[in-house]
C-alpha positions as CSV (number, residue, x, y, z in Angstrom):
1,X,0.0,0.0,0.0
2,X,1.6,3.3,-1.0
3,X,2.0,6.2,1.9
4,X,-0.5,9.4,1.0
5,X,1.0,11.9,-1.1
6,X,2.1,15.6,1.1
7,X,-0.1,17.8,-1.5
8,X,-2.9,15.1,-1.0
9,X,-2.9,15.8,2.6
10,X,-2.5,19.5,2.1
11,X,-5.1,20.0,0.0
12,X,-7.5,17.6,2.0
13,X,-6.6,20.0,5.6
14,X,-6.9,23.3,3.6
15,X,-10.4,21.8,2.4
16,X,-11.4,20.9,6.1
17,X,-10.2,24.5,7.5
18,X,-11.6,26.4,5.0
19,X,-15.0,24.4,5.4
20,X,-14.8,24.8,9.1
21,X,-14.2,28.7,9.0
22,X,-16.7,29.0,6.4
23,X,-20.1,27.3,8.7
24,X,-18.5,27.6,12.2
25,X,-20.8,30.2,14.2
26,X,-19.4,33.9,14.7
27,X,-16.4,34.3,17.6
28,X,-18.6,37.8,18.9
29,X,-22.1,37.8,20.0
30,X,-24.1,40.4,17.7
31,X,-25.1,43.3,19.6
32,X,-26.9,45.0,17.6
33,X,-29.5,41.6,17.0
34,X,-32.1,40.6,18.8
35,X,-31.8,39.5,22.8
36,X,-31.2,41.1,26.1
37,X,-29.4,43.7,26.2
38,X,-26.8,44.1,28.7
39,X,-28.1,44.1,32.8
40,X,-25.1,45.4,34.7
41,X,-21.5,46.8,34.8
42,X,-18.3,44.8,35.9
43,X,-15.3,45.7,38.0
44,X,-12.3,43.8,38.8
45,X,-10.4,43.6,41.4
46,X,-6.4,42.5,40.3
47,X,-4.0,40.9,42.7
48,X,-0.4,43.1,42.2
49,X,1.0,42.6,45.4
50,X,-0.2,44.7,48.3
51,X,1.0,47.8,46.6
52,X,-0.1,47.6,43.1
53,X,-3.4,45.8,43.9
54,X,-5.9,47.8,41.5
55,X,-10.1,47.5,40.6
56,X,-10.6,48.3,37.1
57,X,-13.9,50.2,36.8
58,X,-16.4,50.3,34.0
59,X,-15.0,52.5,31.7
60,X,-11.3,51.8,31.6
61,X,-10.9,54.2,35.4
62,X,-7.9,52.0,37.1
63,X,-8.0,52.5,41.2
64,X,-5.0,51.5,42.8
65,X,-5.6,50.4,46.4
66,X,-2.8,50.2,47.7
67,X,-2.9,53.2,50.0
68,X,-6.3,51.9,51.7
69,X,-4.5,48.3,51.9
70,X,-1.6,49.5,53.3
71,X,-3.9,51.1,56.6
72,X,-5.3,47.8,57.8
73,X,-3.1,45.4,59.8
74,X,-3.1,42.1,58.7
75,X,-2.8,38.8,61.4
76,X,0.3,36.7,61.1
77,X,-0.4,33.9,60.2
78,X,-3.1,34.6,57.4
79,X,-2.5,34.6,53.8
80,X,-1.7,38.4,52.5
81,X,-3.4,37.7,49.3
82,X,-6.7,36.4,50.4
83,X,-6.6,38.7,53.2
84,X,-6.3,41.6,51.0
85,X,-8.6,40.5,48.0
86,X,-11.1,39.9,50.8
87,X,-10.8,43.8,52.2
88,X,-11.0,45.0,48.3
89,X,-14.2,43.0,48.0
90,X,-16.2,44.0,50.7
91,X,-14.7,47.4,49.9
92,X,-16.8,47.4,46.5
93,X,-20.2,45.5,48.1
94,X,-20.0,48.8,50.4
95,X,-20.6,50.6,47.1
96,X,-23.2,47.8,46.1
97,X,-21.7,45.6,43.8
98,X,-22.0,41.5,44.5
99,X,-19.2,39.0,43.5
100,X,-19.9,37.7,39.9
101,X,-16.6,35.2,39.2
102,X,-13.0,34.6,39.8
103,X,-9.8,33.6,38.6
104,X,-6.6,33.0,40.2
105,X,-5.4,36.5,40.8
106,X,-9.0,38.1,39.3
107,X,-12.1,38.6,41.1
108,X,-14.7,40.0,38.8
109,X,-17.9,41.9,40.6
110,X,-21.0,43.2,38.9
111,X,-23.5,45.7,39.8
112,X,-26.7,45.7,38.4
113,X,-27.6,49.3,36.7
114,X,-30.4,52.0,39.1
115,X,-34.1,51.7,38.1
């Protein structure tokens, strides 16, 4: 049995992508279609270190915290980070926004918009 000839299998994987690109669905939801429109506003809150922790407002407005961190005395023998990240959160529900997701070093918080 012969092996498969390279422009064989070129041609066949340039088919397949181009077929695939061609019917997959779109990468960005439409926003100008029909559907919900958006219900709320995000902030983060990044993990820097104590002095370059930050929230990154709706709208691009970066907050560093660090100053505000830096006033609140921390026990020994709990973790900086989640000590920190937990301050910054309760900081923002103050300001009414509620905890929405999380990533390693992220903590995303959404508030829903005044009626």
């Amino acid at each position: 049995m012969k092996a498969p000839r390279p422009a064989f299998a070129i041609a066949t994987i340039a088919l397949a992508a181009t077929a695939w690109l061609s019917f997959r669905p779109p990468l960005l939801a439409q926003t100008t279609g029909p559907g919900p429109a958006p219900s709320g506003e995000y902030a983060t809150i990044r993990w820097s270190g104590r002095e370059n922790t930050h929230v990154i407002r709706p709208g691009g407005h970066v907050e560093f915290i660090g100053a505000e961190l830096r006033k609140l005395s921390r026990p020994d023998r709990c973790d900086e980070r989640a000590f920190y990240m937990n301050a910054a959160m309760n900081g923002l529900v103050k300001e009414g926004w509620e905890f929405a997701g999380m990533s390693p070093d992220e903590i995303v918080m959404r508030r829903s918009p005044a009626r």
